[in-house]
C-alpha positions in Angstrom: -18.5 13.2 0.7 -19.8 13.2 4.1 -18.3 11.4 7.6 -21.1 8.6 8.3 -18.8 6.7 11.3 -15.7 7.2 13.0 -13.4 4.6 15.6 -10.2 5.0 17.3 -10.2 1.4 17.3 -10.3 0.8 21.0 -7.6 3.5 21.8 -5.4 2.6 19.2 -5.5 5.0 16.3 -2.5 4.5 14.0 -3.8 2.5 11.3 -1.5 1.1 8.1 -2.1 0.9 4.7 -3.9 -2.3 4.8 -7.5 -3.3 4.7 -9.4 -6.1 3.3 -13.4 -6.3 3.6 -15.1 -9.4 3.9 -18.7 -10.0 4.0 -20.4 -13.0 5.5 -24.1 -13.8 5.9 -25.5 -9.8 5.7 -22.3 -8.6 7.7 -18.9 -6.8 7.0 -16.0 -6.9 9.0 -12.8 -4.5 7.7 -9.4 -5.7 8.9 -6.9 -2.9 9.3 -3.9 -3.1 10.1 -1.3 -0.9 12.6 0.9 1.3 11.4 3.2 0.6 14.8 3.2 -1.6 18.0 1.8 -2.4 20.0 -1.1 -3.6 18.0 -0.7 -6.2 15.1 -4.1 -6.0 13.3 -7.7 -5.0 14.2 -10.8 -6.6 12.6 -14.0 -4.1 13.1 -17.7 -5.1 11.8 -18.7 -2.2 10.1 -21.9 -3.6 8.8 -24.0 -0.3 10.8 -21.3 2.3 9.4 -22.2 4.9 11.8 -21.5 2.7 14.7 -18.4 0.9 13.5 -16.8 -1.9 16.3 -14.2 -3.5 17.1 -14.8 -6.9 17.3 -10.6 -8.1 17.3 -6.7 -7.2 18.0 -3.9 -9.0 18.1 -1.0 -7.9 19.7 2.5 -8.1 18.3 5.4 -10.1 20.2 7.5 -6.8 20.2 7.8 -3.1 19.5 10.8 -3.2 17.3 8.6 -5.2 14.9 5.2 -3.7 12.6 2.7 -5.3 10.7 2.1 -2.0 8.8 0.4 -4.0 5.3 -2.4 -6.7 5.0 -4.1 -8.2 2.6 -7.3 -10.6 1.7 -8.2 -12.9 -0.9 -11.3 -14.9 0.0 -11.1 -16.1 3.6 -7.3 -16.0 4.0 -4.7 -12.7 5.0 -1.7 -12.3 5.1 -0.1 -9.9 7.2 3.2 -8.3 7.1 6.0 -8.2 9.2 9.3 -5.5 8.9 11.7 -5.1 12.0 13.5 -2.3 13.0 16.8 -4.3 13.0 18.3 -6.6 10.5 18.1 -9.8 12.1 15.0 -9.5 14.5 12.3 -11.8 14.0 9.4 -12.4 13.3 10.1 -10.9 9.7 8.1 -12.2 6.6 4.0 -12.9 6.3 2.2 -14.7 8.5 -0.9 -15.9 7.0 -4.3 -16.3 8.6 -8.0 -18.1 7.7 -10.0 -14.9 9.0 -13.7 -16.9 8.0 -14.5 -16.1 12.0 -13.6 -12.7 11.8 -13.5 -12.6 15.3 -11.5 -15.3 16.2 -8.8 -15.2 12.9 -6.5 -18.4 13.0 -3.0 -18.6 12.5 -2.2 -21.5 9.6 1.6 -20.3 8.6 4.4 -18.1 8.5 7.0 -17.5 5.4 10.2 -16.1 7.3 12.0 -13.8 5.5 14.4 -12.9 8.4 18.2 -12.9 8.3 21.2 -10.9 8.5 20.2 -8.9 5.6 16.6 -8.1 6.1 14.4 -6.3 7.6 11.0 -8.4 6.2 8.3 -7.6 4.6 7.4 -4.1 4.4 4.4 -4.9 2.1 1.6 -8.4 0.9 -0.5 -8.2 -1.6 -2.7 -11.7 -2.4 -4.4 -12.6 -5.6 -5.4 -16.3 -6.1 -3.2 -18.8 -4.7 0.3 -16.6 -4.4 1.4 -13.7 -2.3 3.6 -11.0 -3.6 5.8 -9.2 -1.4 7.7 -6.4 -0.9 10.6 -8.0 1.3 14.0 -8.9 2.1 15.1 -12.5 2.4 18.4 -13.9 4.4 20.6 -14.7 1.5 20.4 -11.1 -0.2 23.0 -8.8 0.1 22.4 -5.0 -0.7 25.0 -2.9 -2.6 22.9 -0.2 -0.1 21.1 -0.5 3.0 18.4 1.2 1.6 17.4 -1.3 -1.5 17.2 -4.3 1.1 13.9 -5.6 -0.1 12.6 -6.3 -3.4 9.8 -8.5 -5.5 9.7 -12.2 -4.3 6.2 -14.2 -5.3 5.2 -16.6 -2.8 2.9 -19.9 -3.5 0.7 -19.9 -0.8 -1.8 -22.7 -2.1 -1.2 -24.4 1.1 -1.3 -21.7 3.9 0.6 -23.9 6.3 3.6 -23.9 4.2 4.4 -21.1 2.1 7.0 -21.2 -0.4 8.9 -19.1 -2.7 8.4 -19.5 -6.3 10.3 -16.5 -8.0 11.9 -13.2 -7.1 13.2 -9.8 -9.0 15.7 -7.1 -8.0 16.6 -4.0 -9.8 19.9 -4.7 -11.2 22.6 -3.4 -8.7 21.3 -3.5 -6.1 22.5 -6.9 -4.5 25.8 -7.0 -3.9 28.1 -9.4 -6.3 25.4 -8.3 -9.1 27.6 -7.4 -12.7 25.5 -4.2 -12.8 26.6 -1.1 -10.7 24.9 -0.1 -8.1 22.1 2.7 -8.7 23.3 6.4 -8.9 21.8 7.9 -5.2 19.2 10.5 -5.4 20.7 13.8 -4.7 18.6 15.2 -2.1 15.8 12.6 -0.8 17.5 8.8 -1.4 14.7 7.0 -0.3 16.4 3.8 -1.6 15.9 1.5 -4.6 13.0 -1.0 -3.2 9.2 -1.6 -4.3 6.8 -0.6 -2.1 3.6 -2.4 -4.0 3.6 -4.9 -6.4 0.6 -4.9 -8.2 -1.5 -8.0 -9.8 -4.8 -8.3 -11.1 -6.2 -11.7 -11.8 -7.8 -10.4 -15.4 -3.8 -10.2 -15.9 -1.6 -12.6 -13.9 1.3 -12.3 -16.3 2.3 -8.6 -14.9 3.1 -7.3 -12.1 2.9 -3.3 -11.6 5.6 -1.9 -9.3 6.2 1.1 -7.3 9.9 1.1 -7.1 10.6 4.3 -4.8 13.3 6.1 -6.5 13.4 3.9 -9.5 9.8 4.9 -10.7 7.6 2.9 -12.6 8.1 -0.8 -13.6 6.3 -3.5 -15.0 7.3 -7.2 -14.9 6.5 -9.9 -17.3 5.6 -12.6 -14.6 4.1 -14.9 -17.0 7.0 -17.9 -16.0 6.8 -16.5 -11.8 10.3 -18.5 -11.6 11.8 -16.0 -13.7 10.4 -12.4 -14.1 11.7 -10.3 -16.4 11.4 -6.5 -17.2 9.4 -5.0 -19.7 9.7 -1.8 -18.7 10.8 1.4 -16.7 9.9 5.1 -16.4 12.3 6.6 -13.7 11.3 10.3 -12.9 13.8 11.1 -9.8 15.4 13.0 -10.3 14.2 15.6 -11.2 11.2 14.7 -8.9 12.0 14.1 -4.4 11.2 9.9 -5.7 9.6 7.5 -3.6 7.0 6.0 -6.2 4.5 4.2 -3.9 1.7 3.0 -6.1 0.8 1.8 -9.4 -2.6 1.0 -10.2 -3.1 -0.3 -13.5 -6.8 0.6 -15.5 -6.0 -2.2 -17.9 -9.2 -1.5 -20.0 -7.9 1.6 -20.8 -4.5 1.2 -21.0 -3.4 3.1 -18.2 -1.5 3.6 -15.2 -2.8 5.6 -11.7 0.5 6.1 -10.1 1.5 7.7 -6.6 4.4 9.3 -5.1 4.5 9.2 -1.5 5.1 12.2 1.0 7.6 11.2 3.4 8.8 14.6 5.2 6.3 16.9 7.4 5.7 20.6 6.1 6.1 19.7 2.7 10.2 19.2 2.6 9.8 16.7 -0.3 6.9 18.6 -2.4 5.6 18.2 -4.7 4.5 14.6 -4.0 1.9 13.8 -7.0 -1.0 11.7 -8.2 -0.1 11.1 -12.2 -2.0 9.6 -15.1 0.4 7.5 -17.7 0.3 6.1 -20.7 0.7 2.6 -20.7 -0.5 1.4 -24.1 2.8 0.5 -25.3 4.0 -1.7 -22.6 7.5 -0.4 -23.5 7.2 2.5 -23.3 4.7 4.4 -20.5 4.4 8.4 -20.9 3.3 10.6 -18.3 0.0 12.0 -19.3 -0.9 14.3 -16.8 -1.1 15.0 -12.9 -4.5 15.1 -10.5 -5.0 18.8 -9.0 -3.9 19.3 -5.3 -5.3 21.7 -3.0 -2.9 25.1 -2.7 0.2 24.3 -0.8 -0.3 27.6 1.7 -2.8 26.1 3.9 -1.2 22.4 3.7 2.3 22.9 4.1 2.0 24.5 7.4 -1.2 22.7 8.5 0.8 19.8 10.2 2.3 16.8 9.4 2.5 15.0 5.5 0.8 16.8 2.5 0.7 15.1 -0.9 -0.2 11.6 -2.2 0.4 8.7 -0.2 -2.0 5.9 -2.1 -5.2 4.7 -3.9 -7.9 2.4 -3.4 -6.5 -0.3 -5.8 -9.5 -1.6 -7.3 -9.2 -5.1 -5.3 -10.1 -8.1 -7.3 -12.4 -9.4 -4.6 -16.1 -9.3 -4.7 -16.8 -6.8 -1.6 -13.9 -4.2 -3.3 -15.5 -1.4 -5.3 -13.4 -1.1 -8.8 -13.8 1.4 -11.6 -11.4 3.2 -14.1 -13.3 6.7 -14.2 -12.8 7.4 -10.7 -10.1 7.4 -8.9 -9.8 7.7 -4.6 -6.7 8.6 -3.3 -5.4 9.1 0.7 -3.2 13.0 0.7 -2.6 12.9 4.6 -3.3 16.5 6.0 -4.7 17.2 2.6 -7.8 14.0 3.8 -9.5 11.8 0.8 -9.9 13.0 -2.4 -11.2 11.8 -5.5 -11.3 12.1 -9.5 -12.3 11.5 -12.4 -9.7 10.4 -14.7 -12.3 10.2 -17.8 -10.1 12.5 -19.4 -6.8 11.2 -18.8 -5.5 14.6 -20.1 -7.1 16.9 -17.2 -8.1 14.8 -14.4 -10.6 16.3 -12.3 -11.6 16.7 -8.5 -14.9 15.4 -8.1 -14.6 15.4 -3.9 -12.9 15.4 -0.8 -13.3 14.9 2.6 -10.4 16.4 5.4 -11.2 15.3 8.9 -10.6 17.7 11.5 -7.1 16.8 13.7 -7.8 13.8 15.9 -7.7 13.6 19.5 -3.7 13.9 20.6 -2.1 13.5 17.2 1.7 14.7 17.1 1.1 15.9 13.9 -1.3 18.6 14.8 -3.6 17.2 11.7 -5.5 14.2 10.0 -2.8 12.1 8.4 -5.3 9.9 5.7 -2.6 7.6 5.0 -4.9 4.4 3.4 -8.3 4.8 1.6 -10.4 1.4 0.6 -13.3 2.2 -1.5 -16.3 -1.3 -0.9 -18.4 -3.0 -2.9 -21.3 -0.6 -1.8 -19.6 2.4 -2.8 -19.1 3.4 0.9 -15.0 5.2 1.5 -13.2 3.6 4.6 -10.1 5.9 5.3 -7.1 5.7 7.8 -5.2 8.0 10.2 -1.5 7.1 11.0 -1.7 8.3 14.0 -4.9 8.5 16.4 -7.5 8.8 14.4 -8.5 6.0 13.4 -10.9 4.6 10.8 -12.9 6.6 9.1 -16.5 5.4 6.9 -17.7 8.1 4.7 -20.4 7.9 1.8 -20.4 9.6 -1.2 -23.2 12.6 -1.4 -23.2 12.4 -5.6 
C-alpha cells in the first residue's frame, strides 16, 4: 500500500467508524464522522486523492453527546447519536438528504432518548430501513452495560421514522423470564451489539456483533419479530467485545472482529477470525488472520489489535469482494488478506502511518477503514490524524 493523501479535517482529527462515499457527476465526496465533540460529521471531496478537502462540518449541540457512526444508502444518511448520560438528548438518528454534499439537509430524527438510554451508539442503512444499535425509553437493563440492543427502523419516509421491530438477548431487560447474563470475569464490556449487519442480496438476516455474547444471527424475515437462529459465544475464554461480523454469503462465511478496547495491549489478544457459517446453526471458528508480533505494538502506544473491516457496502461507489479482506488494527495501521483459504488466511499488505501531530496516544490509532468502488483505501485516526487515502501498489 502506499499513502496517496492525508487531512486533519480542518483541525479536527478524531474521526469514527463511519463513512459513506458518494459520487455525483465525476466527483466523490466521503462523509466521516467524529469520534467526539465538538464536531458532528465532516463531508470531504476526495475526487483528487492527494489533495483531499473539506468541503462541510456540522457541529454538535453539546459535548456530552457523539455522533461516532454514519451511514449512506443512496442520497440519504443517517447519523448516530449516544450521550454520555442517560437522559440527555439528542439520542437516536438523525437522518439527512446529503445529494448537495456540501449543504446536507436535515429531513428527521427518530429519538431514542429516555431514562434508560443512552442512544444510538451505531446506524447501518440498507434500502428503506435503518438498523440500529440503541437504547430506547421504555427498556430497562438487568445491567447498565446491555442498555442498547437491535431495533429496525422504517425510514421510507425520512421525515418520520418509525420503529418496525426490535431484539434483545434474553436477560438483559429487566422483568425478562431469562436471567440475566453471567458477567465476564475480567473485561465485562456488557451484553449489547455493536453492528448489525444486512446485505440487500439477504434481507432476511441480520449479522450481529454482540460484544461479550459473540456471534449471532437473526432471522429478520418478519422485521416485527426477529428471532434467533444462532449464537457462538467465545468469552470467556477470550477479553469479549465482538465488534464486527461481515458475512461472505457466497461462500458461506463469516469475517468477524473483536475490538481492542484497553491501551498497551491489557485485553490481548483482540483477533480477526474466519467462521464457518454454512450451517446457519451452527458457525465454527475456522481460523484467525496473522497479527504483527506483540513486542513492538504493545508498547508502541495506544490500541493494538482488530477494531473493524470494510463491510463490503451494498452501494455502488463501495468496493466488495470475499477474497480479500481490509481490516483497521489501530497502532498496528491497515492491513489486509486474503481469506481464499479460509483455513490460513494470509497478509497480503499493510500500511502503519507514522504518529500524528499531538496524538495522546503517542501512535496512529486506524480505528475505521472503507475500501471504494475504485479500489482506493480511505482509513481513520481516533484521534488527530485524520483521514487517510491510500492505493493499493499490487
Amino acid at each position: 500500500m502506499r499513502l496517496l493523501g492525508q487531512s486533519n479535517l480542518a483541525g479536527f482529527g478524531n474521526g469514527g467508524e463511519g463513512m459513506g462515499l458518494l459520487e455525483q457527476k465525476g466527483r466523490r465526496t466521503l462523509f466521516v464522522a467524529h469520534e467526539s465533540a465538538p464536531k458532528n460529521f465532516s463531508a470531504v471531496d476526495v475526487t483528487d486523492p492527494r489533495k483531499p478537502r473539506v468541503v462541510y462540518q456540522s457541529d454538535l449541540p453539546h459535548a456530552r453527546v457523539r455522533s461516532n457512526s454514519l451511514s449512506i444508502f443512496g442520497t440519504l444518511m443517517a447519523v448516530a447519536y449516544q450521550v454520555a448520560s442517560l437522559g440527555d438528548a439528542p439520542a437516536g438518528i438523525e437522518l439527512f438528504d446529503v445529494a448537495d454534499p456540501a449543504h446536507p439537509r436535515r429531513l428527521g430524527t427518530f429519538d431514542t432518548s429516555g431514562p434508560h438510554s443512552r442512544g444510538a451508539h451505531w446506524v447501518g442503512l440498507v434500502g428503506d430501513r435503518a438498523y440500529l444499535a440503541t437504547g430506547m425509553p421504555d427498556f430497562e437493563p438487568t445491567h447498565r452495560l446491555d442498555d442498547q440492543f437491535v431495533v429496525i427502523v422504517d425510514v421510507a419516509d425520512p421525515s418520520r421514522p418509525r420503529e418496525i421491530g426490535r431484539w434483545w438477548l434474553p436477560g438483559t431487560r429487566r422483568g425478562d423470564p431469562a436471567p440475566p447474563p453471567t458477567r465476564h470475569p475480567i473485561h465485562d464490556e456488557g451484553f449489547r451489539p455493536h453492528n448489525v449487519t444486512v446485505r440487500s442480496e439477504r434481507p432476511d438476516r441480520a449479522y450481529v456483533a454482540y460484544a461479550d455474547a459473540g456471534v449471532i444471527i437473526l432471522d429478520i424475515s418478519d422485521p416485527g419479530r426477529p428471532r434467533l437462529i444462532s449464537r457462538l459465544d467465545y468469552h470467556p475464554p477470550l477479553p469479549g467485545f465482538t465488534h464486527t461480523v461481515l458475512p461472505l454469503l457466497g461462500r458461506g462465511l463469516l469475517i468477524v472482529t473483536d475490538e481492542a478496547v484497553t491501551d498497551h495491549c491489557q485485553d490481548h489478544p483482540k483477533m480477526l477470525w474466519v467462521m464457518d457459517a454454512s450451517v446457519e446453526s451452527n458457525i465454527v471458528p475456522l481460523a484467525t488472520a496473522p497479527l504483527p508480533s506483540t513486542a513492538d505494538h504493545c508498547a508502541r502506544g495506544g490500541r493494538f489489535g482488530a477494531h473493524n473491516v470494510h463491510e463490503n457496502d451494498p452501494t455502488p461507489t463501495s468496493w466488495r469482494s470475499e477474497t480479500e479482506i481490509f481490516g483497521a488494527f489501530f497502532n498496528a495501521g491497515v492491513r489486509a488478506f486474503d481469506v481464499s483459504d479460509p483455513f490460513q488466511p494470509r497478509e497480503i499488505g499493510h500500511l502503519v502511518p507514522p504518529a500524528p501531530a499531538g496524538s495522546p496516544a503517542g501512535a496512529i490509532q486506524i480505528t475505521d477503514v472503507f475500501v471504494g468502488a475504485r479500489g482506493l483505501i480511505y482509513a481513520i485516526d481516533r484521534f488527530t490524524g485524520g483521514l487517510y487515502v491510500i492505493e493499493r501498489t499490487a
